[in-house]
C-alpha positions as CSV (number, residue, x, y, z in Angstrom):
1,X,-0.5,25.0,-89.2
2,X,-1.2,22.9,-85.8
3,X,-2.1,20.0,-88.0
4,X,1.5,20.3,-89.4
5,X,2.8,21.1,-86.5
6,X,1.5,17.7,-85.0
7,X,2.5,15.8,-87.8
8,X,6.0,17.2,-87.2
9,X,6.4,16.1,-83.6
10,X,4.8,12.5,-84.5
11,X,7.2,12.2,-86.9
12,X,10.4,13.5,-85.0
13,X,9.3,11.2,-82.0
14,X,9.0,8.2,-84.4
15,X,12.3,8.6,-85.7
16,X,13.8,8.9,-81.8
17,X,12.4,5.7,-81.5
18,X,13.6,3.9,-84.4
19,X,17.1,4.8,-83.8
20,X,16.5,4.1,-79.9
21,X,15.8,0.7,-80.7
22,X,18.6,0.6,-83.5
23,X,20.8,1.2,-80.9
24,X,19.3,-1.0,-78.0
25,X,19.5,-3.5,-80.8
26,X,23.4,-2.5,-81.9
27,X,24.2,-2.4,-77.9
28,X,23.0,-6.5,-78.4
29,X,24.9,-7.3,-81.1
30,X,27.3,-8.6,-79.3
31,X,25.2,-11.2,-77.3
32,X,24.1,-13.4,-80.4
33,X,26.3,-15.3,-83.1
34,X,27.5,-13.9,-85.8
35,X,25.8,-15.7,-89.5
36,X,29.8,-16.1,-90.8
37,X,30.5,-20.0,-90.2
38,X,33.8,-20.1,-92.6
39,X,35.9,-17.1,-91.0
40,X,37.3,-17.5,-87.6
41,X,38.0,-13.5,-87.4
42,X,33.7,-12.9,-86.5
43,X,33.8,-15.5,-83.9
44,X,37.3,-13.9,-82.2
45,X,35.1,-10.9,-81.7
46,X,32.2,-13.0,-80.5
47,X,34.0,-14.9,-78.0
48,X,36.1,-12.2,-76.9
49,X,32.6,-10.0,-76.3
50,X,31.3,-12.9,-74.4
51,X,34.1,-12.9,-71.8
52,X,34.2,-9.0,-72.2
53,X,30.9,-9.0,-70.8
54,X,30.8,-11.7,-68.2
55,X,29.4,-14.7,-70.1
56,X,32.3,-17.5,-70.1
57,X,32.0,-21.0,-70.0
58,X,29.5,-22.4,-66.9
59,X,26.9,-20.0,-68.8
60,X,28.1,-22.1,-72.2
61,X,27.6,-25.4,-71.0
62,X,24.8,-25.1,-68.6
63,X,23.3,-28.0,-70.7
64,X,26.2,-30.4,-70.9
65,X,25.8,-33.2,-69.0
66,X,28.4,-35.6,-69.9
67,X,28.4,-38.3,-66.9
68,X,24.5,-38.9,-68.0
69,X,25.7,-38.9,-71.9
70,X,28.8,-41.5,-70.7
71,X,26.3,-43.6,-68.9
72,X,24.1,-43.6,-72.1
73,X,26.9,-44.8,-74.2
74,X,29.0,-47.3,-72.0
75,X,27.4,-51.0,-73.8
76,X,29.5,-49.2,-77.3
77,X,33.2,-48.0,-75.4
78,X,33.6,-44.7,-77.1
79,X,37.4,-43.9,-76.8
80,X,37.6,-40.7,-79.3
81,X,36.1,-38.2,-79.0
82,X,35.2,-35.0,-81.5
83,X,33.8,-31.8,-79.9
84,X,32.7,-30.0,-83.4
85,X,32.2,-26.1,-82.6
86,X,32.8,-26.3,-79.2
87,X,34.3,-22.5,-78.9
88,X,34.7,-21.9,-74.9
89,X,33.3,-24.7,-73.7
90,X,34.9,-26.9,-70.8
91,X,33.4,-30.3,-72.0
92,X,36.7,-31.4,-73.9
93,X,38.4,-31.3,-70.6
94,X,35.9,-33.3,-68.6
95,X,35.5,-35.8,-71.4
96,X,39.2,-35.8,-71.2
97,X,39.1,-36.3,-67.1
98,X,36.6,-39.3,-67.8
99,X,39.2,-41.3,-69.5
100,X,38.6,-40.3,-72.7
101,X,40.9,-38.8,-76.2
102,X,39.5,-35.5,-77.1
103,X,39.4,-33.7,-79.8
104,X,37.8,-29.9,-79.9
105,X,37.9,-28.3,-83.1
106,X,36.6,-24.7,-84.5
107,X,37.0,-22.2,-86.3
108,X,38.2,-19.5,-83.9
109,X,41.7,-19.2,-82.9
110,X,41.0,-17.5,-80.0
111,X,38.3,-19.8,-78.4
112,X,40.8,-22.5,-79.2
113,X,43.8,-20.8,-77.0
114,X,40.8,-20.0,-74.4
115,X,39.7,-23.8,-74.2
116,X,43.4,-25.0,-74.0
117,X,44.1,-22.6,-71.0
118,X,41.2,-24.0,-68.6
119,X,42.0,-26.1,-65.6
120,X,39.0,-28.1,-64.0
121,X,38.2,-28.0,-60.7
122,X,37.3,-30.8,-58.8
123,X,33.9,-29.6,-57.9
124,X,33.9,-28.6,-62.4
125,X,34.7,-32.2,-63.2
126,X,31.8,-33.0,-60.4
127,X,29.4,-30.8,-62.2
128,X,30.3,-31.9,-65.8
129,X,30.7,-36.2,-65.1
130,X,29.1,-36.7,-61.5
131,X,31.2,-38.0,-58.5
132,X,33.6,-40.6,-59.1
133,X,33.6,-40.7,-62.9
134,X,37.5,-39.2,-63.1
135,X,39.5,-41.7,-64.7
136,X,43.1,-41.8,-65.5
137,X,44.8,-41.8,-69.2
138,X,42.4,-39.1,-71.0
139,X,44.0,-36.5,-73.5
140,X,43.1,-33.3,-75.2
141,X,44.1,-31.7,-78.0
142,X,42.3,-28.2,-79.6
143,X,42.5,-27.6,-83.1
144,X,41.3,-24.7,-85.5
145,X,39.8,-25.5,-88.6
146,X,36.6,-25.5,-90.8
147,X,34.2,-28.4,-89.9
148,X,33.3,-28.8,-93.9
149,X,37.2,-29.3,-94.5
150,X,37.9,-33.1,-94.9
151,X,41.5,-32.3,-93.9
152,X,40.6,-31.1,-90.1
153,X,40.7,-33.4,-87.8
154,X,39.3,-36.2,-90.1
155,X,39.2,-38.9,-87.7
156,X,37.4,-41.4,-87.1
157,X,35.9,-40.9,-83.7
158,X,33.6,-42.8,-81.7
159,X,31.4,-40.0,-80.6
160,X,31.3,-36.7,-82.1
161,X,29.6,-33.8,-79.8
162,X,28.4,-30.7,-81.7
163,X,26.3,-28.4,-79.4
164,X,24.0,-25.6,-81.4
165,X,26.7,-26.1,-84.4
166,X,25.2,-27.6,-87.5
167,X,21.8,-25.1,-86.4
168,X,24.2,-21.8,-87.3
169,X,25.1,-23.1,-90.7
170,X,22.6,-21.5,-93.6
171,X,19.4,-24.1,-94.5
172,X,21.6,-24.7,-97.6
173,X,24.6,-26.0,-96.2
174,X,23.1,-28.2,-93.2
175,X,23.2,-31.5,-95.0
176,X,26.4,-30.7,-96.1
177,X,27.5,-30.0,-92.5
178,X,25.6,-33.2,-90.9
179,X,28.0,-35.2,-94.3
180,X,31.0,-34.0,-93.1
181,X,29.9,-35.0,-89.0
182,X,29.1,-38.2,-90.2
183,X,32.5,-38.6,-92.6
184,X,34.3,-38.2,-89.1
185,X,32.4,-40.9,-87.5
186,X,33.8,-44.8,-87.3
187,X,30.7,-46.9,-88.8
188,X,29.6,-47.8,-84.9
189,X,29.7,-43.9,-84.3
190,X,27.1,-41.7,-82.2
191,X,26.5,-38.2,-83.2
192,X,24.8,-36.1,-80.0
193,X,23.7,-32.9,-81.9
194,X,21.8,-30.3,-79.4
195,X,19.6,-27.3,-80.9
196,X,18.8,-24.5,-79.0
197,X,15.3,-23.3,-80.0
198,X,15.4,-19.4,-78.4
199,X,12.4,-18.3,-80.1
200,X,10.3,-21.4,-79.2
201,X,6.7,-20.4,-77.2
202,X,4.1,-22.7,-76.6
203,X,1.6,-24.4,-77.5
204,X,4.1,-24.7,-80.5
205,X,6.8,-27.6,-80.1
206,X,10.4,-26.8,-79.8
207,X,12.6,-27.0,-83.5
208,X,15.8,-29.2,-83.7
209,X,16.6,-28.2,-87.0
210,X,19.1,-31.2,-87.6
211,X,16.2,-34.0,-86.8
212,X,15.1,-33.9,-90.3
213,X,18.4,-34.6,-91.8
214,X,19.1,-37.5,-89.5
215,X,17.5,-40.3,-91.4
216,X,18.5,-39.3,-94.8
217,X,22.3,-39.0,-93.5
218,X,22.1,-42.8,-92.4
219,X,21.8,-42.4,-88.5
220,X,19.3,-44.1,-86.5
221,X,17.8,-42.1,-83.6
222,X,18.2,-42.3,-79.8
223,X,15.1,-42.2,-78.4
224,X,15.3,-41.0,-74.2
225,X,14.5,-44.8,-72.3
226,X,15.6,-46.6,-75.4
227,X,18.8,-48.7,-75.3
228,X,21.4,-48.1,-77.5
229,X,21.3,-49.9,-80.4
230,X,23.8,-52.8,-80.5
231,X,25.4,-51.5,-84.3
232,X,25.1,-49.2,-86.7
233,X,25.9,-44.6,-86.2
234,X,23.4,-43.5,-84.5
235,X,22.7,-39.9,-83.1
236,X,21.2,-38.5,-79.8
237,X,18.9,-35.3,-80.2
238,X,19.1,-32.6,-78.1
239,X,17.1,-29.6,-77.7
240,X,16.9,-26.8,-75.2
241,X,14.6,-23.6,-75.1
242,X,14.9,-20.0,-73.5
């Protein structure tokens, strides 16, 4: 009897811990993206969690750094500009106070109303571009659409920004995605495509999952300290860890 006994309470206490941590892990659901790419209604609830819970856009674009990016890309002109996925983020508006014609589009509805609604600061457009980079004559525009329809916002555009994008798409669908980047690009465009690597721990090297497809899609690759090449797409790569 005590040996069932035991086995009883070890068993009971396992199963309090299973569903302890189903529900620590149910409480998170929230926090990470949802694996839909095609349906804007999961990434309304996303968004709307995000902002629910205190996470809006300086936590979003705490790695855009568009005055370095503009200084990279200056020799080329870039006028048009596609921010592919950009949900939340700010960095259609300061492209937009550089001077330049912006273009966000994704799938979300809400995210897209969100975006529209923000009004820079002058310390924001500071943080985004660096001092003085403001320049007069910039537009925006936010659209909602599926980045593998043709018809949504189809271009071309000089640059074409798509931050931890392409990386949610399933491993079957990512050339297909990087295609339909690169149909949107004029034939001089430059693709900056930033992965986020949360799982990375070294010694192991962080994963841009796009790299791969970079060379078989026709771009050549930035390399940081490298000029820009004088022709030809190109892409930047981007990667960040945590």
């Amino acid at each position: 009897m005590p040996r069932f006994l035991d086995w009883l309470f070890r068993s009971s206490a396992e199963r309090v811990q299973q569903r302890l941590a189903a529900a620590r892990a149910d409480d998170m659901d929230w926090f990470f993206p949802p694996a839909e790419v095609h349906a804007g209604e999961p990434w309304d609830r996303y968004w709307r969690a995000q902002l629910e819970h205190g996470i809006g856009p300086p936590l979003h674009d705490m790695f855009c750094n568009a005055g370095a990016l503009l200084d990279l890309l200056e020799p080329r002109g870039p006028r048009t500009v596609l921010c592919a996925g950009s949900g939340i983020s700010q960095e259609p508006h300061a492209l937009a106070a550089a001077g330049l014609h912006v273009t966000a589009l994704d799938i979300s509805p809400f995210a897209m109303r969100f975006a529209a609604q923000a009004v820079l600061t002058g310390d924001e457009h500071e943080r985004f571009l660096g001092r003085n980079r403001t320049r007069p004559g910039g537009t925006v525009r936010f659209e909602v659409g599926d980045l593998l329809d043709p018809k949504a916002c189809p271009g071309p555009f000089d640059l074409v920004i798509e931050r931890r994008t392409l990386q949610l798409f399933p491993e079957s669908e990512r050339a297909e995605a990087l295609s339909a980047v690169a149909a949107r690009l004029s034939e001089r465009g430059i693709l900056l495509t930033h992965c986020h690597d949360g799982r990375w721990r070294p010694p192991a090297a962080p994963r841009h999952v796009i790299d791969p497809l970079l060379g078989p899609a026709g771009f050549g690759r930035i390399r940081h300290g490298v000029p820009l090449p004088s022709d030809g797409r190109a892409a930047i790569v981007s990667i960040s860890t945590g």
